[in-house]
mmJSON file of the N, C-alpha and C atoms, coordinates in Angstrom:
{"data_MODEL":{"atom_site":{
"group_PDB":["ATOM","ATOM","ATOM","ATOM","ATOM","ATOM","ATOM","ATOM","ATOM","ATOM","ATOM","ATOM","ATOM","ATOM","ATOM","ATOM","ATOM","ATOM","ATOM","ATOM","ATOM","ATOM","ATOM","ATOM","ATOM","ATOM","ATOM","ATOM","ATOM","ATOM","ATOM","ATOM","ATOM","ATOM","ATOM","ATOM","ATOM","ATOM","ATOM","ATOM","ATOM","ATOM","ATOM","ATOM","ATOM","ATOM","ATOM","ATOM","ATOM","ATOM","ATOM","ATOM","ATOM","ATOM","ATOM","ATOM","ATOM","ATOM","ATOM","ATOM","ATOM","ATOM","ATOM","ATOM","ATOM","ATOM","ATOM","ATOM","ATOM","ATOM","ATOM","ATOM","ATOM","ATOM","ATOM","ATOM","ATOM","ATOM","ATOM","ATOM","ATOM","ATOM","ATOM","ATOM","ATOM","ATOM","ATOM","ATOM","ATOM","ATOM","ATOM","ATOM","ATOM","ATOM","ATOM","ATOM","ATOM","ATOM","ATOM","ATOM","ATOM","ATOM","ATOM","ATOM","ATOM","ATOM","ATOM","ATOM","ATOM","ATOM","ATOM","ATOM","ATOM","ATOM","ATOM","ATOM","ATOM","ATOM","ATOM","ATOM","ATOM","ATOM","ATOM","ATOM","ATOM","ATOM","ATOM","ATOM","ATOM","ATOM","ATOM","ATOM","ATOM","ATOM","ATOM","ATOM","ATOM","ATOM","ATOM","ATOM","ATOM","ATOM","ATOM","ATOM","ATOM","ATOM","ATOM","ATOM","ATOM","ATOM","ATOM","ATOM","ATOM","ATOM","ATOM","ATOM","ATOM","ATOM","ATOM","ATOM","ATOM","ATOM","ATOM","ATOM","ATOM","ATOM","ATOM","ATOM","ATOM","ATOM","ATOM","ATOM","ATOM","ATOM","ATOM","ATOM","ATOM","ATOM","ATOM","ATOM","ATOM","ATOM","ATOM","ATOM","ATOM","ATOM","ATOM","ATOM","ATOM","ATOM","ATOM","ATOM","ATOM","ATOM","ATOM"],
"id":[1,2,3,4,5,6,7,8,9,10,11,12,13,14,15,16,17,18,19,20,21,22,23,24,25,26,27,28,29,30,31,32,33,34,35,36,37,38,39,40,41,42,43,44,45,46,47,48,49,50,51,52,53,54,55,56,57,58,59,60,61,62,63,64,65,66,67,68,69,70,71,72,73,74,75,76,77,78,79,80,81,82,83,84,85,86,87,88,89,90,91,92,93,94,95,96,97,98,99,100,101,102,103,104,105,106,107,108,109,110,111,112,113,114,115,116,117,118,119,120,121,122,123,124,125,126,127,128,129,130,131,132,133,134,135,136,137,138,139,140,141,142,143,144,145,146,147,148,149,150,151,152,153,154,155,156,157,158,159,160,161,162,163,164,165,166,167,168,169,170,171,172,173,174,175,176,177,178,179,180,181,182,183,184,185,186,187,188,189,190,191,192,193,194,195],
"type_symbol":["N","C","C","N","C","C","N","C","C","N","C","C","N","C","C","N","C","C","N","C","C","N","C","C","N","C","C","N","C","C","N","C","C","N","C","C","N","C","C","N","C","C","N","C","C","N","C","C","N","C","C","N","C","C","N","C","C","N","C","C","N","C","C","N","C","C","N","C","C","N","C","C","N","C","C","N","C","C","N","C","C","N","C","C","N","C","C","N","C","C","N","C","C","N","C","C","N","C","C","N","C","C","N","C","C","N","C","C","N","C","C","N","C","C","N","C","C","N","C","C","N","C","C","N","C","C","N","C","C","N","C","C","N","C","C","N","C","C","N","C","C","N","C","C","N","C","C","N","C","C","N","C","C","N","C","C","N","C","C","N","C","C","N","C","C","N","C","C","N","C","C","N","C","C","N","C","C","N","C","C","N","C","C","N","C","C","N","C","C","N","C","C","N","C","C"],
"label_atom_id":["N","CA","C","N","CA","C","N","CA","C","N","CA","C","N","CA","C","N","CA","C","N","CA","C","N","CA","C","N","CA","C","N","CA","C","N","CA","C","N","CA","C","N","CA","C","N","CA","C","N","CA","C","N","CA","C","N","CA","C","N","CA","C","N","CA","C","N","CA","C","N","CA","C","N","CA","C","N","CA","C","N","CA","C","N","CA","C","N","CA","C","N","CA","C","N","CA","C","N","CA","C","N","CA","C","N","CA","C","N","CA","C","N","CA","C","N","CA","C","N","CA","C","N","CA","C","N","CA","C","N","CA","C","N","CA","C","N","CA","C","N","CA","C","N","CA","C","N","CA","C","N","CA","C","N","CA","C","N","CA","C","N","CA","C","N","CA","C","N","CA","C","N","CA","C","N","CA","C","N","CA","C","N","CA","C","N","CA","C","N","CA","C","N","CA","C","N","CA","C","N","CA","C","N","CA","C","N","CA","C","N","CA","C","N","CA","C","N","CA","C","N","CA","C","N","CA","C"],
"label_alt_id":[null,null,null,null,null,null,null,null,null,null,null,null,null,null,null,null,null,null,null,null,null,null,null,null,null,null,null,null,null,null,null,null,null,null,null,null,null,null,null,null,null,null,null,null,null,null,null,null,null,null,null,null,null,null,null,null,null,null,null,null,null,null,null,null,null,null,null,null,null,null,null,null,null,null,null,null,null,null,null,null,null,null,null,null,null,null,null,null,null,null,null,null,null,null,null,null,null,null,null,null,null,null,null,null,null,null,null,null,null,null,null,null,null,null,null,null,null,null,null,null,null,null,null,null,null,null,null,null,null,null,null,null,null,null,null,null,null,null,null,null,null,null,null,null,null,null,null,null,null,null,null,null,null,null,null,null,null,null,null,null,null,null,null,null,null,null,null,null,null,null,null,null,null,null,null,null,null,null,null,null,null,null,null,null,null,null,null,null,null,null,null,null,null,null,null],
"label_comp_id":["UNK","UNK","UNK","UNK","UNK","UNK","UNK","UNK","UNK","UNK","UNK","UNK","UNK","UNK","UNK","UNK","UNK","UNK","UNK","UNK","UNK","UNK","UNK","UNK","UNK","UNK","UNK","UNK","UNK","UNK","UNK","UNK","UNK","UNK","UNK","UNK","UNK","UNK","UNK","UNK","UNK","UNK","UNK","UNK","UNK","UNK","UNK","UNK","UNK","UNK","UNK","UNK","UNK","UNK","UNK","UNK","UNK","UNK","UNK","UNK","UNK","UNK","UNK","UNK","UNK","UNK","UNK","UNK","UNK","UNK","UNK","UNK","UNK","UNK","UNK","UNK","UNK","UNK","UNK","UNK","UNK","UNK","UNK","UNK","UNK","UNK","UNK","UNK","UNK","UNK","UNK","UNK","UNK","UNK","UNK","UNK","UNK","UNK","UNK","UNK","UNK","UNK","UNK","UNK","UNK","UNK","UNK","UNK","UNK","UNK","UNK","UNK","UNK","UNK","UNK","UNK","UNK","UNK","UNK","UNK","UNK","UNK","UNK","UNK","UNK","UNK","UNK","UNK","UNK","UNK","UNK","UNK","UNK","UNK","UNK","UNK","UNK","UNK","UNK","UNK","UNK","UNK","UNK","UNK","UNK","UNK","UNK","UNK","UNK","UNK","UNK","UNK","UNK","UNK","UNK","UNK","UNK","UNK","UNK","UNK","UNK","UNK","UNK","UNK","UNK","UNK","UNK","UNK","UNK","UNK","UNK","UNK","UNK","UNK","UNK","UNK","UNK","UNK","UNK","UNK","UNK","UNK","UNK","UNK","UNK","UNK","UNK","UNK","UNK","UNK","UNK","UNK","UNK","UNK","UNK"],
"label_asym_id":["A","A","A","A","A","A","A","A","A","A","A","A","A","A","A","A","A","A","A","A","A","A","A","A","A","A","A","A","A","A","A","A","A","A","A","A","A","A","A","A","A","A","A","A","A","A","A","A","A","A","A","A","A","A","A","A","A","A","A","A","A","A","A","A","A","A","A","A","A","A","A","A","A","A","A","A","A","A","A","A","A","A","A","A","A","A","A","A","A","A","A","A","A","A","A","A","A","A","A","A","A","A","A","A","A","A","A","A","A","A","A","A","A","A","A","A","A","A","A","A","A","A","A","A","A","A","A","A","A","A","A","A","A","A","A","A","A","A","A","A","A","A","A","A","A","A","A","A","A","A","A","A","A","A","A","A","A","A","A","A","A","A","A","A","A","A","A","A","A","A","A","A","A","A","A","A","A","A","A","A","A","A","A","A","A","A","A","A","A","A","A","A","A","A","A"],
"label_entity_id":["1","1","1","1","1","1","1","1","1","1","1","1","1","1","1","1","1","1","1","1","1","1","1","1","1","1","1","1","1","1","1","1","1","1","1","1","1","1","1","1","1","1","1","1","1","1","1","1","1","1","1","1","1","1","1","1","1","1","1","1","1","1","1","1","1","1","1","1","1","1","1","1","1","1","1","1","1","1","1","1","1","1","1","1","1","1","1","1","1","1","1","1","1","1","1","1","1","1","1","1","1","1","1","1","1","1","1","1","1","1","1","1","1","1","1","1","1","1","1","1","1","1","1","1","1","1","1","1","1","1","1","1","1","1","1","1","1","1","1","1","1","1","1","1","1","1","1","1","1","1","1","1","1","1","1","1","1","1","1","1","1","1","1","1","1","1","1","1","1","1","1","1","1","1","1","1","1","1","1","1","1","1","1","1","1","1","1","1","1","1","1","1","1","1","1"],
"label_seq_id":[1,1,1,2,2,2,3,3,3,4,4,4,5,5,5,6,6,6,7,7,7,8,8,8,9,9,9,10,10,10,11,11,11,12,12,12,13,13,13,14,14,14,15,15,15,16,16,16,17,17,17,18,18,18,19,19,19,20,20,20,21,21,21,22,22,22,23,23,23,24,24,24,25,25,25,26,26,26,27,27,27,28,28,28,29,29,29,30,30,30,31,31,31,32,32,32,33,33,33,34,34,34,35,35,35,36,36,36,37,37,37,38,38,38,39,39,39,40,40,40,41,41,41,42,42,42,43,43,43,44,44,44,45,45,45,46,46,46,47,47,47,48,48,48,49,49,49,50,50,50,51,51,51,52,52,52,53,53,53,54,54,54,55,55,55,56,56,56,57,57,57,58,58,58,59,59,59,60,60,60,61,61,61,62,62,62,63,63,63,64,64,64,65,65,65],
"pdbx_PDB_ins_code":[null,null,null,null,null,null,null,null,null,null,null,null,null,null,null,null,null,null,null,null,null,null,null,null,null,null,null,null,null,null,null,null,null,null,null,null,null,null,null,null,null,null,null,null,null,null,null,null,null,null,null,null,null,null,null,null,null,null,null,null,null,null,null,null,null,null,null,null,null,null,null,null,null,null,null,null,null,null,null,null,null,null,null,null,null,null,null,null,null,null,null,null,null,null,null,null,null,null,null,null,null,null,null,null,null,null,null,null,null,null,null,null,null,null,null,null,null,null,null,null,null,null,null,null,null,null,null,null,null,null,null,null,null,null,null,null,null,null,null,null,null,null,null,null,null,null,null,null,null,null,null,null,null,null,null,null,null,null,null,null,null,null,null,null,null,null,null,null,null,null,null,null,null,null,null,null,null,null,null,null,null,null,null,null,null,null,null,null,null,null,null,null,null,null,null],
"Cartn_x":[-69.402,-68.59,-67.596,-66.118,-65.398,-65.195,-64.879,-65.166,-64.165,-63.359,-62.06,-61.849,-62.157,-61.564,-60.529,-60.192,-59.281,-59.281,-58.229,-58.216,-58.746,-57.974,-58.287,-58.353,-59.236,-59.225,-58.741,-57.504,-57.124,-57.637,-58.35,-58.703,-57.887,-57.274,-56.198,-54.941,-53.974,-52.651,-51.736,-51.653,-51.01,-50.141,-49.444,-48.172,-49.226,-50.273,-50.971,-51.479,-51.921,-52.539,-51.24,-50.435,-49.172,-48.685,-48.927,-48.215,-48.785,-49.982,-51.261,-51.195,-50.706,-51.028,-49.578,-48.468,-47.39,-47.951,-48.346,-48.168,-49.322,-50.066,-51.225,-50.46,-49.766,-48.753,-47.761,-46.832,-46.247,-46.9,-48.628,-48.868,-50.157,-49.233,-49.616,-50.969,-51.214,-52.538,-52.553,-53.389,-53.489,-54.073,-53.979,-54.43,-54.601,-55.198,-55.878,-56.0,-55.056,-54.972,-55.89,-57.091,-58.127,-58.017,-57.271,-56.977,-57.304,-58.275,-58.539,-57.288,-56.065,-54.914,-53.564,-52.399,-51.682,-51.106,-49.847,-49.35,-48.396,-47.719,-46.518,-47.266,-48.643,-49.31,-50.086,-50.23,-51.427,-50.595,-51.359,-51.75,-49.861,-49.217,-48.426,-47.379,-47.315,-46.022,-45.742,-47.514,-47.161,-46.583,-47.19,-45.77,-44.979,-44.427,-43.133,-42.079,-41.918,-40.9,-40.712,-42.14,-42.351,-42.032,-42.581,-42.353,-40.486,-40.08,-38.289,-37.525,-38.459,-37.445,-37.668,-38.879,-39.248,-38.683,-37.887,-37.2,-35.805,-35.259,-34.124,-33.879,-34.701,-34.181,-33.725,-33.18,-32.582,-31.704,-30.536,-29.506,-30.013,-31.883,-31.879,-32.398,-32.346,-32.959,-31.597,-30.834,-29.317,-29.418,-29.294,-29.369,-30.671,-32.025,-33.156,-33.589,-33.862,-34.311,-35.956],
"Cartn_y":[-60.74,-59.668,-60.241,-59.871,-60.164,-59.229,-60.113,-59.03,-59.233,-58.313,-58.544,-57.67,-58.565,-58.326,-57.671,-56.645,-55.821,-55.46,-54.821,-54.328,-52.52,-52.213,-50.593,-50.457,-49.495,-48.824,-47.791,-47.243,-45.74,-45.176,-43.761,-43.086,-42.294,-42.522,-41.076,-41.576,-41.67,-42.346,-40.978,-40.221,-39.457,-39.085,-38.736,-38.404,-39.387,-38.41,-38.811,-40.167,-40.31,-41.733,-42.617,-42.631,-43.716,-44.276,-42.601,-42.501,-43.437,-43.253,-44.047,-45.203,-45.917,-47.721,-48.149,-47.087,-47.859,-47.684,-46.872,-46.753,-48.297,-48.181,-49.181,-50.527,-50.906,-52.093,-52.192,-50.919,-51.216,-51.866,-51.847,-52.134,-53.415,-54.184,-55.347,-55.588,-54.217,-54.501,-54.161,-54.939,-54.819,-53.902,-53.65,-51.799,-52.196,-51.713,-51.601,-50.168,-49.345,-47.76,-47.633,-46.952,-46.713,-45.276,-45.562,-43.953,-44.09,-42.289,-42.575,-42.288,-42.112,-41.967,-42.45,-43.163,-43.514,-43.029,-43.208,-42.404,-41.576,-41.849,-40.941,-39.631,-39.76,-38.586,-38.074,-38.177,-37.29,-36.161,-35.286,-33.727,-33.854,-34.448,-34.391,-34.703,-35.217,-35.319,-34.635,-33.82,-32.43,-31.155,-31.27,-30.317,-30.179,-31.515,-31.924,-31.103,-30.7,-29.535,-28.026,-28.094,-26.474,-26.761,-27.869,-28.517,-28.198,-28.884,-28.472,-27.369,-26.705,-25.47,-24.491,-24.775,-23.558,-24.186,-25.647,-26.19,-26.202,-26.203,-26.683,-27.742,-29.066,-30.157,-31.123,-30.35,-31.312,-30.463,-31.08,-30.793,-29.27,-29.745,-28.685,-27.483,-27.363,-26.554,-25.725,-26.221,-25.625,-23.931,-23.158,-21.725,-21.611,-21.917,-21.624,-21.373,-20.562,-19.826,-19.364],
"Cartn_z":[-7.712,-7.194,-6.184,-6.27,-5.414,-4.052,-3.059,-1.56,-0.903,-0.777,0.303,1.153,2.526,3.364,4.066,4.538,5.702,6.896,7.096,8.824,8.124,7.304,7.342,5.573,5.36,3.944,4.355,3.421,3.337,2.13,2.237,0.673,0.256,-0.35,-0.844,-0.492,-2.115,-2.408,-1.573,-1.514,-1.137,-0.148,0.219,1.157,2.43,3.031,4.3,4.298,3.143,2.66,2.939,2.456,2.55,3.531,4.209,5.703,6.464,6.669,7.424,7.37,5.772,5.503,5.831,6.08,6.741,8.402,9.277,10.226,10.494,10.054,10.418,10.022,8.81,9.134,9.489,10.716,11.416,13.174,12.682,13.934,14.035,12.747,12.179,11.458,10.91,10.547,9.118,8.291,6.834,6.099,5.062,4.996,2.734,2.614,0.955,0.682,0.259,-0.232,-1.74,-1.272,-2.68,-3.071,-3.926,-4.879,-6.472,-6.474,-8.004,-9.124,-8.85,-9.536,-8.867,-9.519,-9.101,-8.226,-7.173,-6.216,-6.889,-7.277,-7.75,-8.752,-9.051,-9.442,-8.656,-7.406,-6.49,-6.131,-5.732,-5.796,-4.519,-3.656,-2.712,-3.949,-4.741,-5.784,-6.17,-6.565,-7.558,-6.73,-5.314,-4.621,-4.504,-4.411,-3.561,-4.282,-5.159,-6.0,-4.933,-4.526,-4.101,-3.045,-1.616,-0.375,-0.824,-1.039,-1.823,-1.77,-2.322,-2.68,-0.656,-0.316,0.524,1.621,2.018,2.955,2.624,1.449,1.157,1.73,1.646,2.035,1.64,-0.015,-1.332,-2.412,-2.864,-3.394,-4.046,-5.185,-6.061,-5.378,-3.677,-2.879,-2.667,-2.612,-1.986,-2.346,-1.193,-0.992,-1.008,-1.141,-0.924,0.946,0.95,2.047,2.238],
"occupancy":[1.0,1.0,1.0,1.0,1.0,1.0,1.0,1.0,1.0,1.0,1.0,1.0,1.0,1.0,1.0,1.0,1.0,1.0,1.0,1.0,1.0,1.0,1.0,1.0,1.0,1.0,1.0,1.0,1.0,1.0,1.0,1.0,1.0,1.0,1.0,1.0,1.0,1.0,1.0,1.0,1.0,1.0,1.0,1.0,1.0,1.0,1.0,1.0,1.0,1.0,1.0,1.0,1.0,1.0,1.0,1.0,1.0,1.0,1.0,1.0,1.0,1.0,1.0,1.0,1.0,1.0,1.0,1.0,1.0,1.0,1.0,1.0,1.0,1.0,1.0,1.0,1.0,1.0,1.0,1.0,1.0,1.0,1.0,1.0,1.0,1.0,1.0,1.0,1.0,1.0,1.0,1.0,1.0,1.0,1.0,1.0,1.0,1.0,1.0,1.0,1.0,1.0,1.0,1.0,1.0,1.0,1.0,1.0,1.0,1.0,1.0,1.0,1.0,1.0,1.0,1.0,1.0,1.0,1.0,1.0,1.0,1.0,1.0,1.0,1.0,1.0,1.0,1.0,1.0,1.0,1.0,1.0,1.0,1.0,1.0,1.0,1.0,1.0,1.0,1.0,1.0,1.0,1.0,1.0,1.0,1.0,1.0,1.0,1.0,1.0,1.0,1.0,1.0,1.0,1.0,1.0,1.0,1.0,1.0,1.0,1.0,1.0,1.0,1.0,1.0,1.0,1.0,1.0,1.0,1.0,1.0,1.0,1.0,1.0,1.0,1.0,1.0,1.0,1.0,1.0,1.0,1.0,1.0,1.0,1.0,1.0,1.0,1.0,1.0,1.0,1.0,1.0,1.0,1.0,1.0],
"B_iso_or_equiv":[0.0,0.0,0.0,0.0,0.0,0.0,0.0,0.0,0.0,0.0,0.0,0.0,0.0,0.0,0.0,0.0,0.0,0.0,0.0,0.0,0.0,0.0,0.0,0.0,0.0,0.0,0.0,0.0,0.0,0.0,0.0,0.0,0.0,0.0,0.0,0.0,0.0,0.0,0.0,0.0,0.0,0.0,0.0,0.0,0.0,0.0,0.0,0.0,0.0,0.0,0.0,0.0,0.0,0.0,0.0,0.0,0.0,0.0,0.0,0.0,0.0,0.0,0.0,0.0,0.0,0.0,0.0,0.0,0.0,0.0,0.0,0.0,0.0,0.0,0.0,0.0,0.0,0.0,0.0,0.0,0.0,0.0,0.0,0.0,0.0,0.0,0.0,0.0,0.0,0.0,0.0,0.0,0.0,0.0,0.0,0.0,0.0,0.0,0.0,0.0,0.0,0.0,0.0,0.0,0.0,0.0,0.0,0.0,0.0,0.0,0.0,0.0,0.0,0.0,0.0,0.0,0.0,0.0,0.0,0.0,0.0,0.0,0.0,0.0,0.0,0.0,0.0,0.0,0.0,0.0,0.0,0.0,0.0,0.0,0.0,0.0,0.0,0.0,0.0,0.0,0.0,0.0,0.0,0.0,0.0,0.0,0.0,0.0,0.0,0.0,0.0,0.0,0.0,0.0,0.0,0.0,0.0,0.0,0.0,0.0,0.0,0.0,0.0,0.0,0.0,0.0,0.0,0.0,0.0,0.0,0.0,0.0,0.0,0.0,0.0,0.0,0.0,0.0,0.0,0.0,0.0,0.0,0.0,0.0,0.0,0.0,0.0,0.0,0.0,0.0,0.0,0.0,0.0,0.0,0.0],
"pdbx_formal_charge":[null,null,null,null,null,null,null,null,null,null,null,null,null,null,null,null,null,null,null,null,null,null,null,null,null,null,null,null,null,null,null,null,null,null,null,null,null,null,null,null,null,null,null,null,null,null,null,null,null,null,null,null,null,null,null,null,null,null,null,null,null,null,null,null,null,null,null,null,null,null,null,null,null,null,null,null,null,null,null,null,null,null,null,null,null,null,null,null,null,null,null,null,null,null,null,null,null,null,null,null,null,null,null,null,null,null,null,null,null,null,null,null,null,null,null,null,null,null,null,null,null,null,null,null,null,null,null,null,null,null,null,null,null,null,null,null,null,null,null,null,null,null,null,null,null,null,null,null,null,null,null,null,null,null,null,null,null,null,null,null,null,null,null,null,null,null,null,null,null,null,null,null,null,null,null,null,null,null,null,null,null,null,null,null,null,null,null,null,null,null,null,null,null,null,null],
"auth_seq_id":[1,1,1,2,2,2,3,3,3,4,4,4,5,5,5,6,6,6,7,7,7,8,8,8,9,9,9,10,10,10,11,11,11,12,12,12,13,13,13,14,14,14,15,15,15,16,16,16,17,17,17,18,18,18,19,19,19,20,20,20,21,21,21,22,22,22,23,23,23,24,24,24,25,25,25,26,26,26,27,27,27,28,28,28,29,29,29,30,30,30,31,31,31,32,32,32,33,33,33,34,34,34,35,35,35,36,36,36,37,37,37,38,38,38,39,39,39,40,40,40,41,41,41,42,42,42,43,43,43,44,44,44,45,45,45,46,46,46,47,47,47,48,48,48,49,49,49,50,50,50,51,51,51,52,52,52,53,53,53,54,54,54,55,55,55,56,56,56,57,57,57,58,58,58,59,59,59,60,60,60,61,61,61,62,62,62,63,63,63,64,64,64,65,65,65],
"auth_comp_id":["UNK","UNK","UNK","UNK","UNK","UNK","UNK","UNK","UNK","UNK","UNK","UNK","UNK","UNK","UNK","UNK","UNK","UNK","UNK","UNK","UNK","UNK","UNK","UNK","UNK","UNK","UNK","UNK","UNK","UNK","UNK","UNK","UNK","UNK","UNK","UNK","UNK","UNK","UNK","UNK","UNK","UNK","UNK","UNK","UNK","UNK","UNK","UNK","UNK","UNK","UNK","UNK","UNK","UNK","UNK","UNK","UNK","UNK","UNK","UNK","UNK","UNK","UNK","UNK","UNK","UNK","UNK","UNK","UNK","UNK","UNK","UNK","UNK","UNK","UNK","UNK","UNK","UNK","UNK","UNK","UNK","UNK","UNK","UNK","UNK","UNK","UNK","UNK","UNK","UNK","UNK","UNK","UNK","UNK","UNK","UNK","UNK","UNK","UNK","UNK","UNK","UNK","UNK","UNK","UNK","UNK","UNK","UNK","UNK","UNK","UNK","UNK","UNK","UNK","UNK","UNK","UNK","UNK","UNK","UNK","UNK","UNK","UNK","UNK","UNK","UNK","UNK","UNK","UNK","UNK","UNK","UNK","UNK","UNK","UNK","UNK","UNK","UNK","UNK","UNK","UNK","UNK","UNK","UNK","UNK","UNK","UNK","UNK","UNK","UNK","UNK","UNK","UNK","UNK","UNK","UNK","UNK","UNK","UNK","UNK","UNK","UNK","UNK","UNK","UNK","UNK","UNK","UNK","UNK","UNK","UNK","UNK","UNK","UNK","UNK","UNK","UNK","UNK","UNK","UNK","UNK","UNK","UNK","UNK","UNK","UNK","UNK","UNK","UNK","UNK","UNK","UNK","UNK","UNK","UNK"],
"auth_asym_id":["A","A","A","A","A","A","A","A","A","A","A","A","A","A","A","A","A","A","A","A","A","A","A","A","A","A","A","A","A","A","A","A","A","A","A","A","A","A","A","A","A","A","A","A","A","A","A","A","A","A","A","A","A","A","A","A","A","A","A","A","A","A","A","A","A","A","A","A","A","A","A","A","A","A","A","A","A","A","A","A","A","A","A","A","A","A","A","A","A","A","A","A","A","A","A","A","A","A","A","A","A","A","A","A","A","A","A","A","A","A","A","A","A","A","A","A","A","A","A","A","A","A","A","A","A","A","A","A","A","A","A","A","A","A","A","A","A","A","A","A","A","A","A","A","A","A","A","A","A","A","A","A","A","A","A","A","A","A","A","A","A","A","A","A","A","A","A","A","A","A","A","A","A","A","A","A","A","A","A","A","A","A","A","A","A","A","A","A","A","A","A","A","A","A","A"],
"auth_atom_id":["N","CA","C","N","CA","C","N","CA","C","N","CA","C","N","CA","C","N","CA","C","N","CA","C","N","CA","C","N","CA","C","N","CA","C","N","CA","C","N","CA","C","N","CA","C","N","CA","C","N","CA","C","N","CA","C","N","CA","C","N","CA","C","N","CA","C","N","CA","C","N","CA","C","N","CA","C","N","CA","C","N","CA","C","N","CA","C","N","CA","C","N","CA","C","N","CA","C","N","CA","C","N","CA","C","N","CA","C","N","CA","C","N","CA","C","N","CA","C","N","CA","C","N","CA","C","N","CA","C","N","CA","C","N","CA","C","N","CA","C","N","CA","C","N","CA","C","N","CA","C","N","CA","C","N","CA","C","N","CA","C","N","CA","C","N","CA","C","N","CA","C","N","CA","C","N","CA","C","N","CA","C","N","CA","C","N","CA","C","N","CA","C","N","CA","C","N","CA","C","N","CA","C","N","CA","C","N","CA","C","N","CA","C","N","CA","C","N","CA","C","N","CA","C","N","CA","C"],
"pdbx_PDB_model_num":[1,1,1,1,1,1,1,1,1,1,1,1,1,1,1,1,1,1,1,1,1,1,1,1,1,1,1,1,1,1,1,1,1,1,1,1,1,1,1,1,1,1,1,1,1,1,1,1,1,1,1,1,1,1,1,1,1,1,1,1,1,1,1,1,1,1,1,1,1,1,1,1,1,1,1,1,1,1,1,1,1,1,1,1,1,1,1,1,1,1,1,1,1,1,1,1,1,1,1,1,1,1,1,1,1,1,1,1,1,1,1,1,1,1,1,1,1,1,1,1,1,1,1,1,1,1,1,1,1,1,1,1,1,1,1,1,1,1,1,1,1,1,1,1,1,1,1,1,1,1,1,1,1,1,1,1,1,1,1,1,1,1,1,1,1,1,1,1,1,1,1,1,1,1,1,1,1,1,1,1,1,1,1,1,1,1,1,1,1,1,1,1,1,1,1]
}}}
């Protein structure tokens, strides 16, 4: 069995998950993100349409209120 070593495990690819393994290697520390599905498919991708529309904080949001 192979064993490797880190500073931090993050569980969960997701928006928070991501967030976390940059903040932890902006503060030089090494980070291994364990997710049971890729990132661009966790449950924060599948919002991000709806996160969108209810901010208008993107072109296809424009007039959403």
């Amino acid at each position: 069995m192979k064993v490797i070593y880190t500073d931090s495990l993050v569980i969960g690819g997701g928006l928070a998950g991501l967030r976390i393994a940059i903040a932890a290697k902006q503060r030089g520390y090494d980070s291994i993100i364990l997710s049971l599905m890729p990132a661009k498919r966790s449950h924060s991708a599948a919002a991000q349409g709806g996160m969108q529309a209810s901010l208008g904080a993107g072109i296809k949001g424009e007039g959403d209120d």
